[in-house]
C-alpha positions in Angstrom: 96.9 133.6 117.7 93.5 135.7 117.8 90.6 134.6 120.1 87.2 135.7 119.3 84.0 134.2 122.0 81.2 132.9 119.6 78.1 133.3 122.5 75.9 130.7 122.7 72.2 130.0 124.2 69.2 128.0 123.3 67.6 128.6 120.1 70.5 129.8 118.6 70.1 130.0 115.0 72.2 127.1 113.5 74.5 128.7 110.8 74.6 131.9 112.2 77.0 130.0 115.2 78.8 127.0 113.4 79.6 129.1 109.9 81.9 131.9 111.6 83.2 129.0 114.4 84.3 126.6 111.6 85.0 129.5 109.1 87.5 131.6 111.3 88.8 128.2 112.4 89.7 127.4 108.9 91.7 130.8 109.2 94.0 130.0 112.6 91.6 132.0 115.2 90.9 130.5 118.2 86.7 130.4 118.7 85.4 129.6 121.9 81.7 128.9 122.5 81.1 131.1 125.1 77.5 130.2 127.2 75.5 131.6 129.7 76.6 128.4 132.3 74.7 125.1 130.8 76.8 122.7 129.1 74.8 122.1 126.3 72.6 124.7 124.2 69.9 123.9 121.5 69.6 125.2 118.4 66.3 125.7 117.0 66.0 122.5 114.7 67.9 121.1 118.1 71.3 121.2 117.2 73.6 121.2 120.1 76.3 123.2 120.5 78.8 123.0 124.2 79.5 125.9 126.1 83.5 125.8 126.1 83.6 128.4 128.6 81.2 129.9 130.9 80.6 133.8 130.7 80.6 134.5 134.3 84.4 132.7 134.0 84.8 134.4 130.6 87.8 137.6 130.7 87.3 140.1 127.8 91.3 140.9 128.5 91.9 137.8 126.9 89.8 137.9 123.6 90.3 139.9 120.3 86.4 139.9 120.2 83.3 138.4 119.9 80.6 137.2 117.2 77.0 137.4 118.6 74.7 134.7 116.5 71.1 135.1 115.8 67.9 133.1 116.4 66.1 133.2 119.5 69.3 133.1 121.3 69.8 136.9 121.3 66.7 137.5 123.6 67.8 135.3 125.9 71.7 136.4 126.3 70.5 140.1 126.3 69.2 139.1 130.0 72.5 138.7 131.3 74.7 141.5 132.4 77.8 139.7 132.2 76.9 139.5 128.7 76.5 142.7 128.6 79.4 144.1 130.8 81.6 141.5 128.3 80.3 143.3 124.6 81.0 146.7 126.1 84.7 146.4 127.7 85.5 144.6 124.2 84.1 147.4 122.0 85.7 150.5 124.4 88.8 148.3 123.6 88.1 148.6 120.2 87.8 144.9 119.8 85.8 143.0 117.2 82.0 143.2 118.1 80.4 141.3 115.2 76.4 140.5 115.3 74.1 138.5 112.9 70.4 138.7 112.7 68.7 139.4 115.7 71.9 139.5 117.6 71.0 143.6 117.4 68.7 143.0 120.6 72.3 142.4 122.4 73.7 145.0 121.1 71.1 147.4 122.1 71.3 146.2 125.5 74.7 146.3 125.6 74.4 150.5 124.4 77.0 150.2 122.2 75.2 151.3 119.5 74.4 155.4 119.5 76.1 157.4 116.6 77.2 154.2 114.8 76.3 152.4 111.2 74.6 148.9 112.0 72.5 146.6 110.4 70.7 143.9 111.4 67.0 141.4 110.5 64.1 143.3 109.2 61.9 142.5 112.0 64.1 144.2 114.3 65.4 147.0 112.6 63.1 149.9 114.7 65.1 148.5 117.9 68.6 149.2 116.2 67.3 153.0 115.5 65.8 154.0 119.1 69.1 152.7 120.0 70.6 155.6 118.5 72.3 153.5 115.2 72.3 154.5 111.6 70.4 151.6 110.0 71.9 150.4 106.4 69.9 147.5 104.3 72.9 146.3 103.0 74.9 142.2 103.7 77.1 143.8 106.2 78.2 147.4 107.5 81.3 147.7 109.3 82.0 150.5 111.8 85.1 150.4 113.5 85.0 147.7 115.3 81.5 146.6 114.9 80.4 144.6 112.2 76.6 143.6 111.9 74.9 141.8 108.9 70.9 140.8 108.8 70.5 137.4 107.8 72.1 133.6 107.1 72.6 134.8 103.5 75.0 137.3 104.7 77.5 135.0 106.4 80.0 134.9 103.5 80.1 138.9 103.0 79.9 138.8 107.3 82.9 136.6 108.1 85.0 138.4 105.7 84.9 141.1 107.0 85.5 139.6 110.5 89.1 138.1 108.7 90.0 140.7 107.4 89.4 143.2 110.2 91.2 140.2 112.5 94.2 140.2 110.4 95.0 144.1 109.9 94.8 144.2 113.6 
């Protein structure tokens, strides 16, 4: 059975974690909220969400990737390096690096994103380019292994491209 982390951290935008959790679920993959070490994060309307394993205790051996959510969230896991340290082992494994929204922020932190095809929210869009990324204004762009989309109204188009790169792996 595949095992993607879903990260977690206050202010996470609401859909953007429980759609691809449920949704990959619904599929047979194993999704673990992965946190920064709290047991309980807020959403931004307050919705919480428990950490099912701690990052600092979190092994990218043992995932087939991860799906970074949007909100406010992103600006706060960006501050971690173990967050970081986590995205790139899984991408230079060539393992499913899926963000959402503002998750970019992570991703440029992370530097996984020079000479590759991303998208991400509007508001962010300048960050995914000094990054080094090709930025594309389209529901979701898949690279590889990385799969980015902007907004909540790209979940559908988002998560199936996360199945369907899951299953032909």
């Amino acid at each position: 059975m595949k095992k993607i982390a879903v990260l977690v951290e206050d202010q996470y935008q609401v859909l953007e974690v429980w759609y691809p959790y449920l949704r990959l679920r619904e599929e047979g993959i194993e999704t673990v909220m992965v946190g920064t070490g709290k047991k309980e994060y807020k959403s931004k309307e307050g919705y919480p969400a428990t950490e099912e394993l701690d990052i600092n205790k979190a092994d990218p051996a043992a995932f087939d990737g991860v799906i970074i959510p949007g909100g406010y969230a992103p600006d706060i896991l960006r501050r971690y390096k173990k967050v970081s340290d986590f995205i790139k082992d899984l991408d230079g494994r060539g393992k499913l690096v899926a963000a959402i929204c503002h998750a970019g922020w992570v991703l440029v932190t992370a530097g996984v994103l020079k000479n590759r095809k991303a998208t991400c929210f509007s508001a962010i869009k300048d960050d995914i380019i000094n990054a080094g990324a090709q930025y594309m204004d389209k529901d979701v762009v898949v690279d590889r292994n990385l799969i980015t989309s902007r907004n909540p109204y790209d979940l559908p188009a988002f998560c199936g491209e996360i199945i369907k790169f899951l299953k032909k792996k």
